[in-house]
N, C-alpha and C positions, 0 to 999 in steps of 0.2 A: 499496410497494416493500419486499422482502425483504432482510437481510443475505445469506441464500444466494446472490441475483444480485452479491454486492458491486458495487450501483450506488446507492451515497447520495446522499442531498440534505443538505449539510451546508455550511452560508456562502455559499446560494444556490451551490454548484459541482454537478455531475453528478462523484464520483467513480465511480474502475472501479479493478476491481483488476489489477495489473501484475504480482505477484509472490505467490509464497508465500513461506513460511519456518516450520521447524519447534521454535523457538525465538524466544524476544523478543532475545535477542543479535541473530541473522542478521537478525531485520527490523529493529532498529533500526539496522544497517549498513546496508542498502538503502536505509532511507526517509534515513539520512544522504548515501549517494552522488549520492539523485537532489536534495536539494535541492542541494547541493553543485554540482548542475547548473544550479540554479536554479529550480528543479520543486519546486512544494508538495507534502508526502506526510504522509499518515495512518499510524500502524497500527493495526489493527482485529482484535482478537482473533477465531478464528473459531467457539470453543465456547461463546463467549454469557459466559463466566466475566471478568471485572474485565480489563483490562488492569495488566500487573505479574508476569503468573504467567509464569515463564524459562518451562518446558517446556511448550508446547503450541503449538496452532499459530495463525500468523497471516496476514492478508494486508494487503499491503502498497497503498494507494490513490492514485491522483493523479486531476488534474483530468484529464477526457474529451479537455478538448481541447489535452493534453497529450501524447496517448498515441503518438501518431507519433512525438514525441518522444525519448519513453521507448524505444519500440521502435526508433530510432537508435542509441541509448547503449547498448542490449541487445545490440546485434547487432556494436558495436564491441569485447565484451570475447570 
């Protein structure tokens, strides 16, 4: 499995990614909204570089079988 698919295996979960953001600020607002929903979330650098760097970009992960979910809460804002 590749990062490019953003589809990890990670605490036995299938995540997928929901979101981008081009900054660690805007994803760490996201991955704050959706747990806030109640929804576990990742963020996952996408240039392979450390998580911590502000500028660059990321995406944002929840579990698979969560994404209906997500894609509710999306469609509400």
């Amino acid at each position: 499995m590749s990062l490019d698919s953003c589809q990890l295996l990670l605490n036995h979960h299938m995540w997928i990614e929901v979101k981008k953001a081009q900054t660690l600020a805007i994803a760490e607002m996201w991955k704050e909204a959706f747990e806030g929903e109640g929804i576990p979330a990742r963020i996952m650098p996408k240039t392979g570089l450390p998580i911590g760097q502000e500028v660059a970009p990321y995406s944002i992960l929840v579990p698979q079988d969560k994404e209906h979910v997500i894609k509710d809460i999306l469609r509400k804002l």
